[in-house]
C-alpha positions in Angstrom: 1.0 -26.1 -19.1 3.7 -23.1 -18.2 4.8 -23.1 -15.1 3.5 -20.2 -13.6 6.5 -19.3 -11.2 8.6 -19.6 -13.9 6.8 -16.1 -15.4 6.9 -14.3 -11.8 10.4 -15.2 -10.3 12.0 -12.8 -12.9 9.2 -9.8 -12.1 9.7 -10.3 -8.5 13.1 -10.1 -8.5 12.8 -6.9 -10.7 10.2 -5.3 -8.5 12.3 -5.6 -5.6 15.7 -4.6 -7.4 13.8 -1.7 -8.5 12.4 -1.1 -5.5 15.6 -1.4 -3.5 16.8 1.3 -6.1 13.9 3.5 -5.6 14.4 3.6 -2.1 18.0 4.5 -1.7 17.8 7.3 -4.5 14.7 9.1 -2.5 15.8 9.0 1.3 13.6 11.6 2.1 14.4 14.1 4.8 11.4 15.8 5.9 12.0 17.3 9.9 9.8 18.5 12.6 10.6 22.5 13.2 10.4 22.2 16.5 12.3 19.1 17.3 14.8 18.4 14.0 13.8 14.6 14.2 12.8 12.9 10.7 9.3 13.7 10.8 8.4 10.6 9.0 10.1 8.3 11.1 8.4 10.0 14.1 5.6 9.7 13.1 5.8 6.3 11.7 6.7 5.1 15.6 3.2 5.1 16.9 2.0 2.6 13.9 1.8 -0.9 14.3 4.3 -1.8 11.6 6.9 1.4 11.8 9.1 -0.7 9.8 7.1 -0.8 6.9 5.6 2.7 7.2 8.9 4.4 7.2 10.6 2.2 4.0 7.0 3.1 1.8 7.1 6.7 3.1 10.7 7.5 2.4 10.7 5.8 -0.7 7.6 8.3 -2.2 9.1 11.9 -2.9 5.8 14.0 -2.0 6.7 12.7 1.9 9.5 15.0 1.9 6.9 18.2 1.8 4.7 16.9 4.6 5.2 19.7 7.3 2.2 18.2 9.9 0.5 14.6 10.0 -2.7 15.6 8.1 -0.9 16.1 5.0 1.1 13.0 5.8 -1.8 11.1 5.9 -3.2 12.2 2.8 -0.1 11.6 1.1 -0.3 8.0 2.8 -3.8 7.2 1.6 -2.5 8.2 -1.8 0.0 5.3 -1.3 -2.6 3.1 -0.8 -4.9 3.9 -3.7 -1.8 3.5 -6.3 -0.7 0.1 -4.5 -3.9 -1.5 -4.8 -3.8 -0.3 -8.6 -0.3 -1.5 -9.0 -1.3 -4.9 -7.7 -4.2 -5.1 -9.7 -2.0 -4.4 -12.8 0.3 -6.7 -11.6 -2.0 -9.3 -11.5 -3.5 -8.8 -14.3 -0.6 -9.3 -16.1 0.1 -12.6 -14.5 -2.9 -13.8 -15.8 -2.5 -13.8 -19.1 0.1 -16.9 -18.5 -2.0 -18.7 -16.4 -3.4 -22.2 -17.2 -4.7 -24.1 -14.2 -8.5 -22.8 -13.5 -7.8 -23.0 -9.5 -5.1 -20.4 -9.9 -6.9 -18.7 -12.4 -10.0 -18.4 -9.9 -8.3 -17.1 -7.6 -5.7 -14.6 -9.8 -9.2 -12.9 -11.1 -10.5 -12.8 -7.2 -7.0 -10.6 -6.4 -8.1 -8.5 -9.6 -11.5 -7.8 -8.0 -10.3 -7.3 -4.7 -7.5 -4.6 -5.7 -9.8 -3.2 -8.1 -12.1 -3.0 -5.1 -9.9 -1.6 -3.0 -8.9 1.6 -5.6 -12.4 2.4 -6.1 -13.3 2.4 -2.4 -10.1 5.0 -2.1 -11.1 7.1 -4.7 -14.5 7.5 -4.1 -15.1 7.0 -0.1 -11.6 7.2 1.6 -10.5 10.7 -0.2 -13.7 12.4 -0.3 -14.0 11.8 3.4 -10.9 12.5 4.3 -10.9 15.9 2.6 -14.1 16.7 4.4 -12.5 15.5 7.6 -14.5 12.9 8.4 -11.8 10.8 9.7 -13.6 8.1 11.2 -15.5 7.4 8.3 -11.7 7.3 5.9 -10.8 5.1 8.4 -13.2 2.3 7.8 -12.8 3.2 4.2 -8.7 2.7 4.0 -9.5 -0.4 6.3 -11.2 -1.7 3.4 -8.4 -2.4 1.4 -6.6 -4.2 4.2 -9.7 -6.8 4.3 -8.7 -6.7 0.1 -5.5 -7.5 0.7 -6.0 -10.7 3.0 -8.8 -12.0 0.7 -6.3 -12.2 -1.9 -3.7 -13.4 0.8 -6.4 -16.1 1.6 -6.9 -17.9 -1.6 -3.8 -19.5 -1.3 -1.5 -17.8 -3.8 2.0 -17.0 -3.7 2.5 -14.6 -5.7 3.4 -11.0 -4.9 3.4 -12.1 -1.2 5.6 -9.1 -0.5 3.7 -6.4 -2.3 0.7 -7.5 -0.6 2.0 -7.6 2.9 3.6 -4.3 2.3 -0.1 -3.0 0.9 -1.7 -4.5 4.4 0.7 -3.3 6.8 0.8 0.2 5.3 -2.9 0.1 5.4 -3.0 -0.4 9.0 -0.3 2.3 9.3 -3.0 4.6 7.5 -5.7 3.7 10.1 -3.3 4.6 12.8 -2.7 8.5 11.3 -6.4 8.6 11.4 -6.7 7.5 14.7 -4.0 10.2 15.5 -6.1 12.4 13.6 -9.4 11.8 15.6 -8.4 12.4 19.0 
């Protein structure tokens, strides 16, 4: 049997030297006319993980263009729809080396779930967000943060941090539409 973390140590230390990369190169520096402080990180401060919002925001170059928190928040779901299919991907791939059923079981359960979570973006969250139904993109970005801790839930260990990072932004998401709504 292959030992399964012997396959994902070296992709997770990529992904994160990559990512670490990624982020430095694309600072982004998108202001607020009125006030000259980083847009982003403003608006980032009345999530409930600011931390997280502001690193996945920064690192995406279409943040820089968002002049007003609707188009911020598009640009945010976005982020969400190509995480989930990133994780999917990932997972994917990390089941071709799997052996033990268990982990197999629950790698193919993270697959569904992403896969879940994409297609719930792209065909609820979006549409309803571009119609301005805000509540209604809010349940459906919310979605993919119940995806997220299924996957969490079965137990595995891998891709820990790319799944926190896809919950937390999530409920960044849900907070812009809250914004949004009132």
């Amino acid at each position: 049997m292959v030992n399964p973390t012997s396959f994902y140590i070296p992709i997770l230390i990529l992904s994160i030297v990559l990512h670490i990369l990624y982020v430095d190169h694309n600072t982004v520096t998108a202001t607020s006319n009125s006030d000259k402080v980083p847009f982003i990180r403003q608006s980032c401060k009345a999530t409930s993980v600011p931390d997280t919002c502001i690193s996945v925001l920064e690192a995406d170059s279409r943040s820089r263009n968002a002049t007003d928190l609707k188009s911020l928040t598009r640009i945010s779901i976005d982020i969400v729809y190509e995480e989930a299919i990133g994780l999917k991907l990932l997972f994917i791939k990390a089941e071709e080396n799997v052996t033990d059923p268990v982990l197999e079981r629950n790698v193919k359960l993270c697959i569904k779930s992403f896969d879940y979570c994409s297609y719930h973006i792209k065909t609820a969250a979006i549409p309803d967000f571009e119609e301005g139904n805000y509540r209604d993109a809010n349940i459906d970005v919310d979605f993919c943060g119940g995806c997220a801790n299924d996957c969490t839930d079965t137990g595995i260990k891998l891709f820990n941090r790319e799944i926190a990072t896809l919950y937390d932004f999530s409920g960044d998401v849900l907070a812009f539409l809250n914004m949004l709504r009132s």
